[in-house]
Structure formats: C-alpha cells, structure tokens
PAKE-227397 format. One line per field, with one value per residue (C-alpha): residue number from 1; residue in three letters; x, y, z. Coordinates in steps of 0.25 Angstrom, whole numbers, m for minus. Example, Ala and Ser with C-alpha at 12.3 -4.5 7.8 and 13.67 -1.06 7.14 Angstrom:
BEGIN
i = 1, 2
aa = ALA, SER
x = 49, 55
y = m18, m4
z = 31, 29
end
This chain:
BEGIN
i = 1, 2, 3, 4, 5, 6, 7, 8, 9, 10, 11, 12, 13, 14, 15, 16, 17, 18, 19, 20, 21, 22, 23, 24, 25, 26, 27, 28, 29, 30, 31, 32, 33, 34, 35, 36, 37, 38, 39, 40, 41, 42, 43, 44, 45, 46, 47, 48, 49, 50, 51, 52, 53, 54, 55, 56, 57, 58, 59, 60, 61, 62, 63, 64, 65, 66, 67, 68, 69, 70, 71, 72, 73, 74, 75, 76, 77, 78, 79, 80, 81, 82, 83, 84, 85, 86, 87, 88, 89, 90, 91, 92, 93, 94, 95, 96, 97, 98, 99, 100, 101, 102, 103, 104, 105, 106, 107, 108, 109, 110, 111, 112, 113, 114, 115, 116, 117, 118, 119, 120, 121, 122, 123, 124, 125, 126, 127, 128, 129, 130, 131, 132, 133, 134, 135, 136, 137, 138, 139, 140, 141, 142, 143, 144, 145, 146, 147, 148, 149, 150, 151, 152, 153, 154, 155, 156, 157, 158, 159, 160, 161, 162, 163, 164, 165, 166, 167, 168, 169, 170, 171, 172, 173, 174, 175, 176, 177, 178, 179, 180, 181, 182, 183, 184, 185, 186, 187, 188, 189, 190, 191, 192, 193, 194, 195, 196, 197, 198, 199, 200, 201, 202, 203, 204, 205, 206, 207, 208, 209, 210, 211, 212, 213, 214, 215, 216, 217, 218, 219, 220, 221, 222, 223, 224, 225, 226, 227, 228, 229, 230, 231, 232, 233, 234, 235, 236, 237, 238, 239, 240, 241, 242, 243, 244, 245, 246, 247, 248, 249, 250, 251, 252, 253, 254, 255, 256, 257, 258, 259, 260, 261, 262, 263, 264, 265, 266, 267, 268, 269, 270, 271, 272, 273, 274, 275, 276, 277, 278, 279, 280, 281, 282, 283, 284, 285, 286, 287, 288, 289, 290, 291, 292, 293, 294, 295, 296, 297, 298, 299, 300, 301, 302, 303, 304, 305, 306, 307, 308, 309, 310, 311, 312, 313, 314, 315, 316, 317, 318, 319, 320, 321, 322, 323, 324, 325, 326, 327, 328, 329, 330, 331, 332, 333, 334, 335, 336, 337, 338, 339, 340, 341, 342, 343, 344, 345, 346, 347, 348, 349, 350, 351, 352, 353, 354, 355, 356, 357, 358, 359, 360, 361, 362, 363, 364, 365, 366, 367, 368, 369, 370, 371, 372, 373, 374, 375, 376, 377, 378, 379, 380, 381, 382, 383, 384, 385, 386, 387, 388, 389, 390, 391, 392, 393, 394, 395, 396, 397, 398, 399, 400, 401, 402, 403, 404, 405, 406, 407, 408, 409, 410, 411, 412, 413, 414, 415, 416, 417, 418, 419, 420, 421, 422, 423, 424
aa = UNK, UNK, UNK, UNK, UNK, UNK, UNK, UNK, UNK, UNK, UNK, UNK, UNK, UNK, UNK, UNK, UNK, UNK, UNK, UNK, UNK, UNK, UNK, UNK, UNK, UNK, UNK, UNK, UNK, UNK, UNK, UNK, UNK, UNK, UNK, UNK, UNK, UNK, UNK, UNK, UNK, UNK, UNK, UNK, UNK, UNK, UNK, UNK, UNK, UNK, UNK, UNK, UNK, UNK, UNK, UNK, UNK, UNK, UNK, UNK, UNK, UNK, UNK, UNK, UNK, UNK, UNK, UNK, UNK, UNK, UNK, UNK, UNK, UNK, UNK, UNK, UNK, UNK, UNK, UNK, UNK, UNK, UNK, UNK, UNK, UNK, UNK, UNK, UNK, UNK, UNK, UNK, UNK, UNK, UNK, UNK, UNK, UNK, UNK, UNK, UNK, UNK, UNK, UNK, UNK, UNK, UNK, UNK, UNK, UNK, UNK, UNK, UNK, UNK, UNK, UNK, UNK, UNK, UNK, UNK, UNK, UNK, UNK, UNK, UNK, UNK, UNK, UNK, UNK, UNK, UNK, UNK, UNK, UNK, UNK, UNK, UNK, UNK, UNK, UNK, UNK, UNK, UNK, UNK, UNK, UNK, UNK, UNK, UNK, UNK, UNK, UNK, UNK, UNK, UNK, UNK, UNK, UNK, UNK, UNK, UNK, UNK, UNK, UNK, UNK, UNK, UNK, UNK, UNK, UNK, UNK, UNK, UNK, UNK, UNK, UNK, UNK, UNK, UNK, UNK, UNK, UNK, UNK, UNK, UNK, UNK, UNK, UNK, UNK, UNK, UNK, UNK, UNK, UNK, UNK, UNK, UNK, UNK, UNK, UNK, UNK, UNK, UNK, UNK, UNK, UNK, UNK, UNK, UNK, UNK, UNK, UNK, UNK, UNK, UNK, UNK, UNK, UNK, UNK, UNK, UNK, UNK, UNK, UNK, UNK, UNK, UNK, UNK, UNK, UNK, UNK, UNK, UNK, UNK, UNK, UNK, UNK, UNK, UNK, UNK, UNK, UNK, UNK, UNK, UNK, UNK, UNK, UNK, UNK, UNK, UNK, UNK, UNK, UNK, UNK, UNK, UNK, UNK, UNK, UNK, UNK, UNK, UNK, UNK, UNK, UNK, UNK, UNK, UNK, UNK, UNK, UNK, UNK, UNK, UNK, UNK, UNK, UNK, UNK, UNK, UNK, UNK, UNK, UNK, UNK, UNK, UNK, UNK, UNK, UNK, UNK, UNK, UNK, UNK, UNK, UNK, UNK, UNK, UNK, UNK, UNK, UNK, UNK, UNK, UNK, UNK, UNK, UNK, UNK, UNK, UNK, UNK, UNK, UNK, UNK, UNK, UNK, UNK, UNK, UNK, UNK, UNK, UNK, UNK, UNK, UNK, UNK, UNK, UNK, UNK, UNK, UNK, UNK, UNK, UNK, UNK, UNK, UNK, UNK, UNK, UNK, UNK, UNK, UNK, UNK, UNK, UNK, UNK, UNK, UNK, UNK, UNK, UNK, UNK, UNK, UNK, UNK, UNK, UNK, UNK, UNK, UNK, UNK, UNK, UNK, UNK, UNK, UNK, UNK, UNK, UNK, UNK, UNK, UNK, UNK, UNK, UNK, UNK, UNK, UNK, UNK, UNK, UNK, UNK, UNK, UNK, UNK, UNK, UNK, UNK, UNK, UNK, UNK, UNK, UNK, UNK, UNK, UNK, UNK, UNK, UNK, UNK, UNK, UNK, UNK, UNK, UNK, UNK, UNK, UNK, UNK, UNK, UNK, UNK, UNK, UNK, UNK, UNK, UNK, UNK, UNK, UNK, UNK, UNK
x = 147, 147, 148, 134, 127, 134, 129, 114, 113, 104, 100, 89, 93, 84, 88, 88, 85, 73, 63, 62, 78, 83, 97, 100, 112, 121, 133, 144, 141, 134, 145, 158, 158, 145, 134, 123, 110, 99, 88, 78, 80, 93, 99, 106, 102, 101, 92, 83, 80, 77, 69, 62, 56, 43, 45, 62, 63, 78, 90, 106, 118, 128, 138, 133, 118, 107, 99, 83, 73, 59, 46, 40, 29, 35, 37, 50, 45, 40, 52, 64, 64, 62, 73, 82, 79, 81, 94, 99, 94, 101, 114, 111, 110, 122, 135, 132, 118, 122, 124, 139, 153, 148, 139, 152, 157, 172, 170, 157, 161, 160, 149, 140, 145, 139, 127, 124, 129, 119, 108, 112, 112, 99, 91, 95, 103, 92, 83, 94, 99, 86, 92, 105, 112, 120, 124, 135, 142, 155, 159, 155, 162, 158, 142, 142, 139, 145, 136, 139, 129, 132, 125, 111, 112, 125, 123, 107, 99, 91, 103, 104, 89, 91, 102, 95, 82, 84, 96, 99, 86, 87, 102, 100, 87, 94, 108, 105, 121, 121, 125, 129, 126, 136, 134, 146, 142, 148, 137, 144, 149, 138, 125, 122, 130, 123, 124, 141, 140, 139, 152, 150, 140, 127, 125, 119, 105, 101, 86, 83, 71, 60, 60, 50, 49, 60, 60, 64, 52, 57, 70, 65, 66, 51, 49, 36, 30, 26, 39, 47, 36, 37, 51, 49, 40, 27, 16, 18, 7, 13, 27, 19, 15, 28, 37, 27, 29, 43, 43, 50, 62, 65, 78, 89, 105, 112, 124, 140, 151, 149, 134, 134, 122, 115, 102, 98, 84, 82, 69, 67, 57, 58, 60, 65, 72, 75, 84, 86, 98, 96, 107, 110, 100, 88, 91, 87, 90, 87, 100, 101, 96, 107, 107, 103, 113, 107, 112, 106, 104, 96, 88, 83, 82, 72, 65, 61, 58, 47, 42, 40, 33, 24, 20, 17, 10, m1, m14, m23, m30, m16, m9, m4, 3, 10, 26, 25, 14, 25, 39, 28, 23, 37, 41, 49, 46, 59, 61, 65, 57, 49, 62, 66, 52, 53, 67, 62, 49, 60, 67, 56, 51, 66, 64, 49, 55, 65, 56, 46, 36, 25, 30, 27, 31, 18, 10, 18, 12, 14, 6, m1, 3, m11, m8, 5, 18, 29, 35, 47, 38, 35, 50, 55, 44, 47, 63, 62, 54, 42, 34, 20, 16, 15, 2, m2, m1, 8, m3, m9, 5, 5, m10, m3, 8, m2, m11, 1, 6, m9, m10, 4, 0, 7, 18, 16, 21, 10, 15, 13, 28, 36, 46, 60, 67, 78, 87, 92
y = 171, 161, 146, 146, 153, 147, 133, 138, 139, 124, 119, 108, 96, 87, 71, 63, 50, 53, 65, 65, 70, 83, 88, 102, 106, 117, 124, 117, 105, 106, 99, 95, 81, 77, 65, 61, 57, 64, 54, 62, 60, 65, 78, 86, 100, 99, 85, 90, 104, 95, 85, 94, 97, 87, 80, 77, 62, 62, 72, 67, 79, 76, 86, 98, 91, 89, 78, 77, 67, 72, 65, 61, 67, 81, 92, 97, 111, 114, 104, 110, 125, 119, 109, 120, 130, 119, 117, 134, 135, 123, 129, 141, 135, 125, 121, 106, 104, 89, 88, 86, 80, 68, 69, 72, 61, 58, 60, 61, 46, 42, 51, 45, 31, 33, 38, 25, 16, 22, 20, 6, 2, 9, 7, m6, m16, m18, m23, m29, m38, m45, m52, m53, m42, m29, m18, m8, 3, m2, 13, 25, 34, 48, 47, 33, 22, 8, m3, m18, m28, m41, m52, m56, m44, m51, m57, m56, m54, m45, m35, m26, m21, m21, m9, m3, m1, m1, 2, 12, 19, 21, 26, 36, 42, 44, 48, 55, 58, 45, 44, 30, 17, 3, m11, m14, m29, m44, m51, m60, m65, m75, m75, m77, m76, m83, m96, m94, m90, m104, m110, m123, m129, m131, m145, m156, m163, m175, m169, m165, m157, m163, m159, m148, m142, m131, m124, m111, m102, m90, m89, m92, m103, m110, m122, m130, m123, m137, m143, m130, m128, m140, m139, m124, m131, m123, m125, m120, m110, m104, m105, m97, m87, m86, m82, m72, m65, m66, m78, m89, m83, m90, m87, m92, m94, m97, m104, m100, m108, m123, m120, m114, m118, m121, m112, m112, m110, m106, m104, m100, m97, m91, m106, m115, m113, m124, m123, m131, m132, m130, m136, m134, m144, m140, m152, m146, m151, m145, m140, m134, m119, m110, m104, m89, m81, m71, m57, m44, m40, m52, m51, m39, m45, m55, m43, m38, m51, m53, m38, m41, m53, m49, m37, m45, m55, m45, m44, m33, m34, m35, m24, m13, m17, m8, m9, m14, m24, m30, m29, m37, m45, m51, m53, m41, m33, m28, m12, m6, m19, m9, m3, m14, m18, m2, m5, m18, m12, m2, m13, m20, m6, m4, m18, m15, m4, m10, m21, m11, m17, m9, m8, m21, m10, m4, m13, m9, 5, 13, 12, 26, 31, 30, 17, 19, 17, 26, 38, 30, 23, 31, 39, 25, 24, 38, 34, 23, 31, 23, 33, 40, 45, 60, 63, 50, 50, 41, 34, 33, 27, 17, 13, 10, 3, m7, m9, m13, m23, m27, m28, m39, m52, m64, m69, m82, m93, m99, m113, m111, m112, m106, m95, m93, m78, m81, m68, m68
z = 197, 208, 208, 216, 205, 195, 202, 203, 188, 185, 171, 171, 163, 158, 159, 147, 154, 163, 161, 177, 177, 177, 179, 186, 182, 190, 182, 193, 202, 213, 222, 214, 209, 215, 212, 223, 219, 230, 237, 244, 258, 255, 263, 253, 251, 238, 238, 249, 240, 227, 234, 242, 227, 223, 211, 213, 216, 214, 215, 209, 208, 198, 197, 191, 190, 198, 193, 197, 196, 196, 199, 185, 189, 193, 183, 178, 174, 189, 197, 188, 193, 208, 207, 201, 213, 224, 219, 218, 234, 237, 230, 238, 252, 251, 247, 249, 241, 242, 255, 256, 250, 251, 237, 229, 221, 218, 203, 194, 188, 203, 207, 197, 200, 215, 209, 202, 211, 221, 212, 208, 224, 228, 215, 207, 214, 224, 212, 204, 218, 215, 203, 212, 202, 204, 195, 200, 195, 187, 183, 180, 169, 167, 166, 161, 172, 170, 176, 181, 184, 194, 199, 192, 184, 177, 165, 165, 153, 158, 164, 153, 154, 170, 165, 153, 160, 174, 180, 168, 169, 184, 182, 172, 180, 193, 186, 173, 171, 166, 151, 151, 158, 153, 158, 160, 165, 160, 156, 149, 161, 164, 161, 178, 187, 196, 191, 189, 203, 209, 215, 207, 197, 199, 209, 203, 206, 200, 199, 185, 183, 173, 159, 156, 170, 165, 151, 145, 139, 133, 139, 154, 160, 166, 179, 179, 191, 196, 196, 202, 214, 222, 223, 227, 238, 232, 221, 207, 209, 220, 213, 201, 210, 219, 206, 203, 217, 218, 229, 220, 213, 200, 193, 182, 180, 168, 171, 169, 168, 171, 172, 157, 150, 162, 170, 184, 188, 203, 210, 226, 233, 248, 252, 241, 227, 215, 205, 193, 183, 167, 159, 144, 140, 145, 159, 172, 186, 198, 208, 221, 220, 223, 237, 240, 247, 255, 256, 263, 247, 243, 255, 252, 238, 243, 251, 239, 231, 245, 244, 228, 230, 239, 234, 222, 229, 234, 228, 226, 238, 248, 239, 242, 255, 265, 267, 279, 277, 266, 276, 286, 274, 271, 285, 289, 302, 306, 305, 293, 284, 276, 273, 267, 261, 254, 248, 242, 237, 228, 225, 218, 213, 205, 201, 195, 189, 181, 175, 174, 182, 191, 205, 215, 227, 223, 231, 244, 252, 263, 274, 275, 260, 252, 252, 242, 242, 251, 245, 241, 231, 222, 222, 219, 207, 201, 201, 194, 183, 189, 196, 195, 180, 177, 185, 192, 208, 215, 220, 205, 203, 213, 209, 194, 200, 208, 195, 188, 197, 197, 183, 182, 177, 184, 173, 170, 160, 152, 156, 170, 173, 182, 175, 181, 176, 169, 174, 187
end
C-alpha cells in the first residue's frame, strides 16, 4: 500500500477541553515535524479547502493531527464528513498542503513552543500591557507548556486567575495537545515590582494628608472624592464619573526593600496625577507622582484606555457608533486609524472576556453592516468561547450584548468615596 493511501485514512477525535474541537487524525504526518496554526486569509492549500467550509473558524496541524475549531453553532455530524473529504483532495492535489518548508518546526518541543508564543503576542499580551505585565513562554517539555509572567503581572494577587481562567482556557482551546500548563513565576520576589523599580526611595514632602481622607474598606484602599478632586483640577462628581469611564486611572503599589510596609496610591487623569505615600501606621503624605515613560506599547495601551471610555461614555441615544465616527471621535485622522481603533476594540473584547464582562466593542458598528459590528467581531466572539447561542443570530447576539452593557449599574461605594484597585 502506498504512503498516500496509508495517509488518506482520518479518525475523528473528539477534544476534551472544548466541545467546538476536534482532531483529524492521518496514520503519518502530514509534513514531518510540522506545527502551524491556520488564520483564514492564509494561502495554504490545505487552510483555503477547510475554510472554504461554513462553520470552521480555526485550523492548527500538529504532527500526525489536524485540529478544528468549529462555530458553536455549526453541527459536527454534517461538518465532520465535509472536513474529512477537504482534506483527502487536498492530499490528492499536493505535496505541500501547508504551503511550504517553512511550517516545519525544528522539533515538536519547539514546534509547540512557537504555537504558543504566537498566541501569547496576538491574543493576551496586548490585554495584559494594560496592567503593564507580560507572560512568555519559559519552556516547553513534550506537551507540557511552562509559563513566566513579568512586569504587573508579578507578584499580583490577582495573577493566578489571569492564568487559570484566561490565559489557560484560551491555550487549551486554540492548542488542545496541551496536557499541562505550570507557572513557573517568582512571586515571592516582591509583592510589585513597580514600586522596587524606583532608582531611590520615595522623595519627601512636608504635605501630610488629613486624617480620614484615606482609609482601607475591605482590602481597598478609598480617597474623599473632595479632597482628591481639586488637586486633579476637577470636581468630585466629575472624578466619580471619570474612574467610571476609564478617564482617571487609579492604581496601588506595595513597597519593597526600604519602602517595605509602605503603599503608594497614584491617580492621573489625561492631564494631571497625585499620588500619596502610606506608611506602616496608617500616616499618609502626598509625593511626587512617578513619571510615565512612554513607549509605542503604551501608546497603544492608552488608545485602548480612550476607545473603552468612550464607548462607555455613550448613551443609548448616541450608541452604536461607526468605527470611523470613534477613530475621528478621539482625534485620529490619519490613514490606517481605524485600523488601529479595530485592534483596540479586540483588545478590550479579550479583556471583557477574561473578566467576563458583556463586550464594550459591542457598541462600535460598521457603516453599511445592519448597523452591526464587522465580520471580525463576531470571529473574535466565537474564539474566545463568547459567541452566538446555538440558534440566536448574530444580530440576536449583538442585541444581548448591548442589553447587558445597558443593564450595568455604575459601582459605587456607599460612602461617596473614591475607590482606587488595589492590583496593578
């Protein structure tokens, strides 16, 4: 028998993490050594065929196995014997179903390890710059991925979930080889970096801040809105409203070192910041806020801060709005700003996703599209296991979407005061 009708032979296999996935598996591999995970607009023979098929949203070849994602929607018993045929003519009609040498990985450990580093830059990095982190691959060993996170994501309290129901999930559907993800990261290190990152301790200013204007209520840290405002250079009210949108940034730092037992508090709004200095006794004093470094990342950081805000600064009566009524909204005019306005709106999409909150980008359209979002939408939605229900429309979804933001009510402490997160 031939090695090409020994190859054509397929077994389906069902995955264990995700409904939506199922392997294809050949009895050799289709190209020795090789791991390449298909987007769409790819020009692989073997991408174009399964894509050409309605319901595939993505295609990843690992080895002997061709891995398929399918539309939750779509139906396994009518897409399976489609999927299976695409790839016996492909088989057929080329020696390079994936397109060239250039798919075949060094070794599987490796293979896999570009798989995921791919992912990780595209699909979580983005959302996780926001909190000024990182997570890389530290190594891969067989089909067990060791993971390192950096920056913010170092030492916070909240990392562990940002992994177990983030990151993890999102792995483990796009790559269902996957036995084994490991943190792998020091937290011990330091509870922020951030703080330990300062080149000497903290200055001093003989401005010490009035008892009562700074407490802890269950483990946050809360400023008297009308104390903090005019030093913002704005009214309480309008600081209420501008932490809500996203246009006053509120963060903390615990302090290493010589700072141990001390907490920094920073505020900023697009033209001011404060900061003030906790010590072990409760004592606060006001310092000099640290100073932003700017960076291409972090510009494209605050493009997504903007696009959030105002998206949740619309009402129901200026809402939905176009994508290029939002780029011109937040000043951007040159080419390619919606571009960069559509890469934001996933950003924030991933970032609702992970906390599981109803999309903000909902309330961004194309012009010309029913007054819904682009195609890209609702391929983003349905990868991050977020898309239409089994039988509701994707305008159905987008209407749900809208009604959840809608039905969000503005969280507020009952004291009036401000809240500042306590994880950077």
């Amino acid at each position: 028998m031939s090695d090409t009708a020994i190859r054509r032979r397929i077994r389906a296999q069902s995955s264990e993490n995700d409904p939506d996935v199922m392997g294809f598996v050949l009895d050799i591999p289709i190209q020795e050594g090789a791991l390449v995970w298909f987007e769409a607009s790819d020009d692989a023979p073997l991408a174009q065929a399964l894509f050409a098929l309605d319901g595939v949203v993505r295609v990843e070849v690992s080895d002997t196995t061709i891995w398929v994602k399918k539309r939750p929607d779509a139906d396994w018993t009518h897409l399976k014997p489609r999927i299976a045929e695409g790839i016996r003519r492909v088989l057929d009609e080329t020696d390079m179903p994936l397109g060239g040498e250039s798919v075949v990985a060094a070794s599987p450990d490796e293979g896999l390890r570009k798989a995921v580093e791919d992912l990780l830059d595209r699909q979580v990095n983005p959302a996780v710059a926001a909190h000024s982190g990182h997570i890389s691959v530290d190594k891969v060993e067989g089909l067990t991925v060791h993971l390192r996170m950096s920056g913010g994501c170092q030492g916070c309290a909240a990392s562990a979930v940002t992994l177990r129901e983030g990151v993890e999930r999102m792995l483990r559907a796009a790559l269902p080889q996957i036995d084994r993800i490991i943190d792998v990261t020091d937290h011990a290190s330091g509870d922020n970096p951030f703080y330990a990152r300062d080149d000497g301790p903290s200055p001093f200013l003989n401005r010490p801040v009035p008892e009562g204007v700074i407490r802890w209520e269950d483990g946050q840290i809360t400023v008297d809105p009308n104390y903090l405002a005019p030093k913002l250079g704005i009214t309480a009210e309008t600081l209420r409203a501008g932490l809500r949108r996203g246009e006053v940034v509120g963060v903390t730092e615990t302090g290493e070192g010589t700072d141990n037992g001390k907490t920094r508090i920073i505020l900023r709004t697009s033209t001011r910041a404060w900061a003030a200095e906790i010590d072990s006794t409760g004592a606060a004093r006001e310092i000099p806020p640290p100073r932003v470094i700017k960076t291409a990342a972090s510009n494209e950081v605050d493009l997504t801060n903007r696009v959030r805000a105002h998206l949740e600064g619309l009402n129901e009566n200026s809402a939905p709005i176009t994508y290029g009524a939002l780029a011109r909204a937040l000043g951007l005019w040159a080419p390619g700003s919606v571009g960069r306005v559509t890469r934001a709106l996933e950003t924030t999409m991933r970032q609702d996703a992970a906390a599981d909150h109803p999309f903000i980008a909902a309330r961004a359209v194309s012009r010309g599209h029913n007054n819904l979002p682009g195609k890209g939408y609702f391929d983003l939605a349905r990868a991050l296991s977020r898309g239409p229900l089994e039988g509701e429309s994707e305008a159905e979804f987008h209407t749900r979407e809208l009604r959840r933001l809608n039905e969000i009510r503005t969280n507020q402490t009952p004291s009036g005061a401000v809240t500042v997160n306590t994880h950077i």
